[in-house]
C-alpha positions, -999 to 999 in steps of 0.1 A, spaced: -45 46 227 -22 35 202 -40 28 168 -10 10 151 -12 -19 185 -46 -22 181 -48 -33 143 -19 -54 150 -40 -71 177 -71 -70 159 -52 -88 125 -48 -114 148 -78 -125 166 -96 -155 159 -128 -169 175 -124 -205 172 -148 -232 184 -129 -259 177 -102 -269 201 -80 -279 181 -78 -241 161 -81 -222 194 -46 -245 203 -34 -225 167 -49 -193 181 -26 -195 215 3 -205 197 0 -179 170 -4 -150 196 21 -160 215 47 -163 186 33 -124 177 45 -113 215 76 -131 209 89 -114 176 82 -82 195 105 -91 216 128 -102 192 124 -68 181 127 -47 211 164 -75 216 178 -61 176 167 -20 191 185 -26 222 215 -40 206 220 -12 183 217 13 213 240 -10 233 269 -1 199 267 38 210 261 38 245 298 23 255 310 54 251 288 76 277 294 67 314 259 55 329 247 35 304 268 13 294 258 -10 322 221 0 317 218 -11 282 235 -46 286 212 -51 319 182 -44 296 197 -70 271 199 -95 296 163 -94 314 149 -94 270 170 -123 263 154 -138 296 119 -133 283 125 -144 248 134 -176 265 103 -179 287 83 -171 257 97 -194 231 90 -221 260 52 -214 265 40 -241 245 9 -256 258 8 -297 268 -15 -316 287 -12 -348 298 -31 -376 282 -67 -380 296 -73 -342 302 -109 -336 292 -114 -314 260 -131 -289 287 -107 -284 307 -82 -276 281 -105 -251 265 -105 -235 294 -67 -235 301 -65 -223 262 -89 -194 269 -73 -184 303 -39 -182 284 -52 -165 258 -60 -138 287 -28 -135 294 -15 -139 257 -35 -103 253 -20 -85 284 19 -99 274 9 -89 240 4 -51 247 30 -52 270 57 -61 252 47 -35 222 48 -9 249 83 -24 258 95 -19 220 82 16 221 99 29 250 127 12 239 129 30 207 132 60 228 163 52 242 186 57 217 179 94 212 189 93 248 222 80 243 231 100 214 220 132 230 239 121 261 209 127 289 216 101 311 190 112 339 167 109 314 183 75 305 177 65 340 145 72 339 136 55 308 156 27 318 139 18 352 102 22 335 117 -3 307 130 -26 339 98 -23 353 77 -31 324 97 -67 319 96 -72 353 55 -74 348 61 -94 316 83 -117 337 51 -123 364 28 -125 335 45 -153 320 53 -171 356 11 -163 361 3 -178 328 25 -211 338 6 -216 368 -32 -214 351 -22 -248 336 -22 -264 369 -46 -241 392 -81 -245 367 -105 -218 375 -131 -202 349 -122 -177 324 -146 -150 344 -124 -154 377 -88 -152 357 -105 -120 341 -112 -104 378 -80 -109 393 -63 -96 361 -87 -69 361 -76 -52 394 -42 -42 379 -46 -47 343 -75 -25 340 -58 -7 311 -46 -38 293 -80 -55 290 -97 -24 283 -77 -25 252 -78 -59 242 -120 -57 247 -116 -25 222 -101 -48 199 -126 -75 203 -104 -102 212 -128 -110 241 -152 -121 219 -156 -161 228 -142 -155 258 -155 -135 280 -185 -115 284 -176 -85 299 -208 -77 321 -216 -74 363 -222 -108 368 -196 -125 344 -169 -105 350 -157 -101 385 -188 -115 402 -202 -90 428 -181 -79 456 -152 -78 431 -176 -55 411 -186 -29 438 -148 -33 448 -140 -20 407 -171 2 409 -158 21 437 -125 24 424 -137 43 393 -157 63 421 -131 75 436 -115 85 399 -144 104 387 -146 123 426 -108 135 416 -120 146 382 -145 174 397 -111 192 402 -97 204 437 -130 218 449 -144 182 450 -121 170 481 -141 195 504 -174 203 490 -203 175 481 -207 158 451 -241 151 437 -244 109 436 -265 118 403 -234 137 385 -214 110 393 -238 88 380 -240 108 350 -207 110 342 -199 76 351 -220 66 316 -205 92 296 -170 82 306 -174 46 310 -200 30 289 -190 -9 295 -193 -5 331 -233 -19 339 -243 5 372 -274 12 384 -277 42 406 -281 14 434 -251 -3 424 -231 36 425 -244 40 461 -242 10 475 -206 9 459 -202 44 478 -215 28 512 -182 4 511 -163 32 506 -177 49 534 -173 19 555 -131 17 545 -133 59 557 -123 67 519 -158 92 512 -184 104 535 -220 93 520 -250 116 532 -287 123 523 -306 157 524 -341 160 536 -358 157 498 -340 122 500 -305 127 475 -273 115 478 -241 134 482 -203 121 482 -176 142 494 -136 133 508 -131 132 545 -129 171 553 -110 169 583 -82 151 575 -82 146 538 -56 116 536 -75 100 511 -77 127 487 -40 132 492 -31 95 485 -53 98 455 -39 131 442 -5 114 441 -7 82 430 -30 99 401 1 105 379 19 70 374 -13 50 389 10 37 417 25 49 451 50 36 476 49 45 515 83 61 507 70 85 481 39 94 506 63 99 538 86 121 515 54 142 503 40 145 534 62 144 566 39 114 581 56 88 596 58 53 580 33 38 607 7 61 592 19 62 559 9 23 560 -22 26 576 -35 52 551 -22 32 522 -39 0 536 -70 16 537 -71 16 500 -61 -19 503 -91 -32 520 -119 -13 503 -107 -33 472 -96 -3 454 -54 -5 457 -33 -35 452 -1 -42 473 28 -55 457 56 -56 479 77 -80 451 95 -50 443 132 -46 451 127 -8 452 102 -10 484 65 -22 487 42 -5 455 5 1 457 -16 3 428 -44 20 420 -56 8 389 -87 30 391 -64 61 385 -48 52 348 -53 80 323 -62 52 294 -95 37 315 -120 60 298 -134 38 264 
C-alpha cells in the first residue's frame, strides 16, 4: 500500500457528530480529491508539450486531458443541497453515504496522479506500446471515477443505510475500502463487522469469494488435490483478520460454492471437511488463474486462452456471477468485463 496516500487520507479525517461539521467534512474531502485532479490536469499538460512530437501520442495525451477536465467539472459541482424540510436524519445519512464514496474517489484519483506521472518517461523514451498501455489503464481508471461520481449523485435521491451503500461498494471496491478502514476513516460510519456490513447472504457471497482466493494461493497442486477446510480456516485469520468467520460460516460459505459448481465440498469418515476445484473439467480454476493478475476477465480474453467458444465462455463466466463472487460490467466499450474482486493482490490487511 502506498504510505504517502494513506497519511494524506488520514490528515484528513474527521469524526463529526454534529451535522453541520460532517457537511465541512464532505466538502473538505471532496475539495482534497479535486486538487488531485487539478494536479494529475498541470502533469498531463506538461507531457501533452513533449508528446506532439512522437506519432501515437499525441492524440492519447489530449484525450486524457479531456476526460480530467471532465472530472474536474463533476467534482467542483458535487456540492451537497437538500431541499428545505429534509429531516436532519436523512441528511446525515446522505453525508455519510457520500462520504463513502468521497473515500473510494479519493484513492482513486491519487492512483490516477501516480500513473500519470509515469507517462512522461514514456514519451521522452519514445515507448509508445508502453504508452498504450499506460494510457488505457489511465482511461480506465477515470472511467470508474466518472461512475463513482454519477453513483454518488444518485445516493442523494435513492436513501438507503450507510451498511447497504458499503455492500454494494464492497463487491468491487474491495481494495479501496480496505484502505480507507486502514486509515480509520470508517470510524462514525460504519462498523465493519458480519452483520453491519453486507448483511448475510452478501457476507457468505464475500466469504466465498476470499475462498476461492486463498484455494488459488495453495499453488497449482490445490486445483486437483483436497484442501483441509481447517487450513483454510487457518489461513483465512492470518491473512484476513477483519473478516468475522466461524468455521461454520467457512463451510457453509463453501456449500454455496458447491451449489454454483465452483468447489467440490466432502467429509471423510472421522467427520472433516475438504475443498478441492472440479477435477474433471477444471473451468473454474482456469477462470480464476486468469483473472488472478488484473482482478478482471472478459469472455474475449477467456476464448483467446482457451479455444472455447463464446457460448461457454459465458456460461463459465456466469457461474462466477451467480455464486456472488464475480461482477458483470458490460458498460465497457472494449466488450463485457467481469470482476473478481476476491482476486486483488492489495486485499490481505
Amino acid at each position: 500500500m502506498n504510505d504517502e496516500k494513506l497519511y494524506a487520507l488520514q490528515d484528513l479525517i474527521d469524526t463529526p457528530k454534529d451535522l453541520h461539521k460532517l457537511k465541512i467534512y464532505e466538502s473538505k474531502l471532496n475539495q482534497a480529491l479535486t486538487f488531485l485532479l487539478f494536479d494529475s490536469r498541470k502533469l498531463i499538460i506538461n507531457t501533452e508539450e513533449s508528446s506532439k512530437f512522437l506519432e501515437g501520442a499525441k492524440r492519447i495525451i489530449p484525450q486524457i486531458k479531456a476526460r480530467i477536465d471532465s472530472l474536474i467539472d463533476r467534482a467542483r459541482s458535487q456540492e451537497l443541497r437538500f431541499r428545505p424540510g429534509t429531516s436532519e436524519k436523512t441528511q446525515k445519512i446522505v453525508t455519510n453515504n457520500s462520504l463513502l464514496f468521497d473515500f473510494i474517489i479519493f484513492s482513486r484519483c491519487w492512483d490516477l496522479k501516480e500513473d500519470i506521472k509515469e507517462i512522461d518517461s514514456l514519451v521522452v523514451f519514445s515507448e509508445v506500446e508502453k504508452l498504450k498501455d499506460q494510457a488505457k489503464k489511465i482511461i480506465e481508471n477515470i472511467q470508474t471515477i466518472d461512475e463513482l461520481f454519477s453513483s454518488k449523485e444518485h445516493i442523494k435521491t435513492n436513501i438507503q443505510s450507510s451498511e447497504d451503500i458499503a455492500s454494494q461498494l464492497l463487491n468491487r471496491f474491495n481494495d479501496e475500502l480496505e484502505f480507507v478502514e486502514r486509515a480509520g476513516a470508517l470510524k462514525g460510519i460504519l462498523k465493519l463487522e458480519k452483520p453491519k456490513l453486507v448483511g448475510k447472504s452478501k457476507y457468505y457471497d464475500q466469504l466465498g469469494n476470499i475462498i476461492l482466493k486463498i484455494a488459488m494461493s495453495f499453488g497449482d497442486d490445490s486445483s486437483d488435490k483436497p484442501i483441509a477446510i481447517r487450513a483454510i480456516f487457518s489461513k483465512l485469520k492470518d491473512d484476513f483478520p477483519r473478516v468475522r468467520a466461524t468455521l461454520k460460516d467457512i463451510i457453509k460459505a463453501v456449500e454455496l460454492l458447491d451449489e454454483n459448481g465452483l468447489l467440490i465440498l466432502t467429509q471423510d469418515q472421522e467427520g472433516l471437511y475438504w475443498v478441492q476445484f472440479k477435477p474433471s473439467e477444471s473451468e473454474a480454476s482456469i477462470i480464476l488463474r486468469l483473472a488472478n493478475a488484473k482482478g478482471f476477465l472478459t469472455i474475449e480474453e477467456l476464448m483467446m486462452n482457451t479455444n472455447w467458444p463464446v457460448e461457454k465462455a459465458t456460461e463459465e463466466l456466469d457461474k462466477f456471477v451467480k455464486a456472488g463472487c464475480a461482477i458483470k460490467d458490460a458498460s465497457y466499450s472494449t466488450g463485457i468485463k467481469y470482476y473478481f474482486p476476491g482476486l486483488s493482490d492489495d486485499n490481505n490487511s
